[in-house]
C-alpha positions in Angstrom: 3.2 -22.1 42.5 1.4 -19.9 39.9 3.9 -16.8 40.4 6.5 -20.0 39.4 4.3 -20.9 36.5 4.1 -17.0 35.6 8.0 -17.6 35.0 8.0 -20.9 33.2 5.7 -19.2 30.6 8.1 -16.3 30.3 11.8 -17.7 30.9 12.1 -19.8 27.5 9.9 -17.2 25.5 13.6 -15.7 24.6 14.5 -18.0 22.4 11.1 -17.6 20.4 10.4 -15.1 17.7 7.5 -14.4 15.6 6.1 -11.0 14.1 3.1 -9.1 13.7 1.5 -8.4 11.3 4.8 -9.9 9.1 3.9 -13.2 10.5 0.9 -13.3 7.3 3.9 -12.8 5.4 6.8 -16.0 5.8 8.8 -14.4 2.7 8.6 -10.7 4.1 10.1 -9.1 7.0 7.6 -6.3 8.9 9.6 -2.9 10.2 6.8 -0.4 11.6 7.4 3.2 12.3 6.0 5.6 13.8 2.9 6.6 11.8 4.0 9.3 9.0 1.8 11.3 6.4 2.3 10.2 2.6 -0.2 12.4 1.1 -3.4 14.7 1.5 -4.7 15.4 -1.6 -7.0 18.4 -0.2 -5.4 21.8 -1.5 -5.5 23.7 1.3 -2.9 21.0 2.6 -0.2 21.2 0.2 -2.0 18.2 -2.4 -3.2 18.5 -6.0 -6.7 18.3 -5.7 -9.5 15.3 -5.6 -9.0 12.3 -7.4 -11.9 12.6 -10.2 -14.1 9.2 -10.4 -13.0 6.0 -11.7 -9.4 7.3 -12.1 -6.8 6.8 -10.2 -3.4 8.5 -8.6 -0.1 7.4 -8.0 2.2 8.6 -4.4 5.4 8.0 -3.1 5.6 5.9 0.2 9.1 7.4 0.9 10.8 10.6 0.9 13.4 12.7 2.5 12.8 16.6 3.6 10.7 18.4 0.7 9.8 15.0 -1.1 6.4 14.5 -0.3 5.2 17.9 -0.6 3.8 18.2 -4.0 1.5 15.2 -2.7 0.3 17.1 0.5 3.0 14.9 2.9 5.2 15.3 5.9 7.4 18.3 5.1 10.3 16.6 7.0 9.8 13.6 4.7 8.7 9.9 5.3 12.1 7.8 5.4 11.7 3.9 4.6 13.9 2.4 7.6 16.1 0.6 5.1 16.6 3.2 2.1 18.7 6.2 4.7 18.6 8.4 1.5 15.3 8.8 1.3 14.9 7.5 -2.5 12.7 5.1 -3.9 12.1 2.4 -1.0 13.2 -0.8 -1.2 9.8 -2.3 0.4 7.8 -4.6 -1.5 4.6 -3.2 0.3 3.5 -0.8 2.7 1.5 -1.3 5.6 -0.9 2.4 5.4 -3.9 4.1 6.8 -6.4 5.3 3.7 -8.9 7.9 4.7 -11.2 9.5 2.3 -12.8 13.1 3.2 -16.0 14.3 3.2 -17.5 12.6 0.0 -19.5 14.0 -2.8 -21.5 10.6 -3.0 -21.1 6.7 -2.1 -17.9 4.9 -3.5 -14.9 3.1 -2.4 -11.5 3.8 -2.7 -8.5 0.7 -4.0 -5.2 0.5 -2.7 -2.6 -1.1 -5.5 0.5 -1.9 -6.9 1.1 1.3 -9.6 1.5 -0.5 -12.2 -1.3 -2.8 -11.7 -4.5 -1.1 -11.9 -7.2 -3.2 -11.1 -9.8 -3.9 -13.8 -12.9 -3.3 -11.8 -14.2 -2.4 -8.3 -14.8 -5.8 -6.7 -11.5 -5.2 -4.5 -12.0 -2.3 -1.7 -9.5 -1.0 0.5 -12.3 1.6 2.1 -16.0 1.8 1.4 -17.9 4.7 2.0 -21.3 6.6 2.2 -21.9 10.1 1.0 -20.8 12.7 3.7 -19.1 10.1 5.3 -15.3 9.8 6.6 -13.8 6.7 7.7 -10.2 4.8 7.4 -9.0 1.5 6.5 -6.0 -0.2 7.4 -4.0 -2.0 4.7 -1.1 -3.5 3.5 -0.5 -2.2 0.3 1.4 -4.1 -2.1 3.8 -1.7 -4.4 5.2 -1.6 -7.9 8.4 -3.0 -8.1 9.6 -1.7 -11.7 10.3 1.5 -10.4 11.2 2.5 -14.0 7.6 1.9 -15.2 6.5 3.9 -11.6 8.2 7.4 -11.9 5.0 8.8 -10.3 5.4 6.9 -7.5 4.7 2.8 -6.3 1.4 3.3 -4.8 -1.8 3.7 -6.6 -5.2 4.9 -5.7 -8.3 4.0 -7.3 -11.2 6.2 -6.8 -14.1 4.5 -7.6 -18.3 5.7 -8.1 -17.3 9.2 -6.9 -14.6 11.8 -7.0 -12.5 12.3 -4.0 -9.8 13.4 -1.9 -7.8 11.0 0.3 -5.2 11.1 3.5 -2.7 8.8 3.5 -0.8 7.3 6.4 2.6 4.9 6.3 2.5 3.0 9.3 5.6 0.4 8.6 7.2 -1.6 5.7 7.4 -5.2 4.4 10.9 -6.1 3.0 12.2 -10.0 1.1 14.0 -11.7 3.8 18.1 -11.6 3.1 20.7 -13.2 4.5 20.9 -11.2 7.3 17.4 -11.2 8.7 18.1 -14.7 10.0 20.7 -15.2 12.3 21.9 -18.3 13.7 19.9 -18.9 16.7 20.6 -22.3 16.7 22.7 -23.9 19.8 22.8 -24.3 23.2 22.3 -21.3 26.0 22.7 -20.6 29.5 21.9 -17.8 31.6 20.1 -16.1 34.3 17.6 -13.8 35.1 14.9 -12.1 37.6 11.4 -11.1 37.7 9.0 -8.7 39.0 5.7 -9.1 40.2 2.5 -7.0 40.1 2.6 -7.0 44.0 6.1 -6.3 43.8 7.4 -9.5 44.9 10.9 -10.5 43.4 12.2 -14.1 41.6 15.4 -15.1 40.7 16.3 -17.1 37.5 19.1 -19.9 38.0 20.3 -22.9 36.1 18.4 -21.9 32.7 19.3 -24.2 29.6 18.1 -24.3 26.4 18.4 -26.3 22.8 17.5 -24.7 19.6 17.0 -25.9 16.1 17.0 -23.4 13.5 15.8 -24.2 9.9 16.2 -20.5 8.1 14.2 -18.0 9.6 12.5 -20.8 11.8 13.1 -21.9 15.3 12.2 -24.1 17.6 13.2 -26.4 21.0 12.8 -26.8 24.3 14.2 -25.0 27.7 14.4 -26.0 31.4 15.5 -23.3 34.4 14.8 -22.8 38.4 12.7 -20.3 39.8 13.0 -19.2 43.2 10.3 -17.0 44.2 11.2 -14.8 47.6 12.3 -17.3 50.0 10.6 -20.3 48.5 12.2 -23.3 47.6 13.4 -23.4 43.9 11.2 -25.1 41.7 12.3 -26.3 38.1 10.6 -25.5 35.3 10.8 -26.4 31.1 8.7 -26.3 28.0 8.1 -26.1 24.6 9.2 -23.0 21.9 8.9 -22.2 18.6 9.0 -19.0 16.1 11.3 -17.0 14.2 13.9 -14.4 14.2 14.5 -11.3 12.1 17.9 -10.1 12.1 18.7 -9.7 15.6 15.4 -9.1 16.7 13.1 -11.5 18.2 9.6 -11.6 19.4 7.9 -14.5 20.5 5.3 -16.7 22.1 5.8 -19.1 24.8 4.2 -22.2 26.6 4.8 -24.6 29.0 4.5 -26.5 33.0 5.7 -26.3 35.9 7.4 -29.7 36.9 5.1 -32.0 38.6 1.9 -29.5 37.7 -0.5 -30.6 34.9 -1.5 -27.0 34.3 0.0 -25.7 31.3 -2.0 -22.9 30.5 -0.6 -19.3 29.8 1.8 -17.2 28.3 4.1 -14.4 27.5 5.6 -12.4 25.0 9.3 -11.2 25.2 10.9 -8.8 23.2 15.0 -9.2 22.6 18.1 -8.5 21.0 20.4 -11.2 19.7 24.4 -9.7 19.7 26.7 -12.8 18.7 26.8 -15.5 21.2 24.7 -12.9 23.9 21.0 -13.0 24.0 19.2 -9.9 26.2 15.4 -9.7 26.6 12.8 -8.7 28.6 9.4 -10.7 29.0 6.2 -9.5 29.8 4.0 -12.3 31.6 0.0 -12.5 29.6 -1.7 -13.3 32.8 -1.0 -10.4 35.1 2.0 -7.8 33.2 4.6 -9.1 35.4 7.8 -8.3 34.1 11.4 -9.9 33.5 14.8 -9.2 32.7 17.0 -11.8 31.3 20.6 -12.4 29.8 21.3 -15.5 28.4 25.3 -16.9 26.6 25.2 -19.5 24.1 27.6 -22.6 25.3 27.5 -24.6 22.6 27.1 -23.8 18.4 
């Protein structure tokens, strides 16, 4: 009974999405990439040299080949996933890493929108000690009058002491459109199959499911059979909710097996929503177990 619980958790978490760390953020949608370098402002690394104190710098958070350089970035360029061209990105923040150097004295250093300099130091990105190097993660909001930011959307505030700073990109936050919230909404029907940790094999029969959608939100309820080896099938349902983000969705699930009063655990799937088709694979919390499944929506 708990491999069929394993599945319960992990059968209806298709049809729910959240995101992470966008989910802080209900108007924003979160791409990540893979970690890029925006700027070193060290010399010997391509930058223009250490932010004096209690002054401040302004960097691009994009780029194509060659763009970044004259701030000590990626030669090959930082590209914003949704601006190809590599011009001025079309995020409304940027999630970065923020790593001062070897300091000439205590300070801290503040992330902010370019054309909003902050009017004092009571707002820190990083803190740090003479001598000492640490990082910050952040999600740094950016100028959006790009006309007013010709330097860049992202400003650094150097604060106490002089210094020089690395900077990181680690994803974007974007406004929602139209098109980061498909219609999930309907019924769906499918099948599936799981494997165990210990290698033991299920089978996914008679799954249904009806979702609500109210914009980006989702939410509903989903029953299916589980047959685990040559075990009897045992039906299964419970409860969903999330969101979805174009035709990616992410989510959390919970529910019981039938007559069982246990509904503790989880999973988190990860799938792709192509018209009518839904294809994901889950990943169960309690033990890694894994499982494939394809779902077709019956009914708008």
């Amino acid at each position: 009974m708990k491999k069929a619980l394993k599945i319960s958790m992990s059968v209806a978490t298709l049809l729910a999405a959240t995101s992470i760390p966008a989910q802080a953020q209900e108007n924003m949608i979160y791409v990540a990439v893979e970690p890029c370098r925006l700027a070193d402002t060290r010399e010997e690394f391509g930058g223009s040299g250490v932010i004096p104190a209690n002054t401040s710098r302004d960097f691009l958070v994009s780029g194509a080949a060659g763009a970044l350089a004259g701030q000590g970035g990626n030669p090959n360029g930082c590209l914003d996933p949704r601006d190809g061209s590599g011009s001025e990105p079309l995020a409304i923040s940027a999630y970065i890493v923020a790593v001062p150097t070897v300091t000439s004295g205590p300070g801290l250093l503040t992330a902010f929108p370019a054309d909003q300099p902050p009017v004092d130091d009571t707002i820190a990105t990083v803190n740090y000690a003479a001598g000492q190097v640490i990082g910050n993660t952040t999600n740094a909001t950016l100028c959006e009058n790009t006309a007013g930011c010709t330097s860049g959307p992202l400003g650094i505030f150097t604060w106490v002491s002089e210094q020089d700073v690395v900077i990181d990109v680690q994803g974007y936050f974007y406004p929602l459109s139209g098109s980061d919230g498909q219609v999930a909404a309907g019924q769906y029907a499918g099948t599936g199959q799981g494997i165990y940790m210990d290698g033991t094999t299920s089978q996914i029969t008679d799954v249904t499911a009806n979702i609500s959608q109210e914009g980006t939100f989702i939410y509903g309820t989903a029953a299916f059979t589980v047959t685990v080896g040559v075990n009897d099938p045992v039906t299964q349902g419970g409860q969903l909710s999330g969101h979805i983000q174009g035709n990616a969705i992410k989510g959390l699930f919970g529910g019981c097996i039938g007559p069982a009063p246990d509904c503790e655990g989880g999973a988190i799937f990860e799938g792709k929503l192509t018209g009518d088709e839904l294809l994901g694979t889950v990943v169960d919390l309690t033990d890694g177990s894994t499982f494939t499944l394809t779902l077709q929506r019956t009914n708008p």
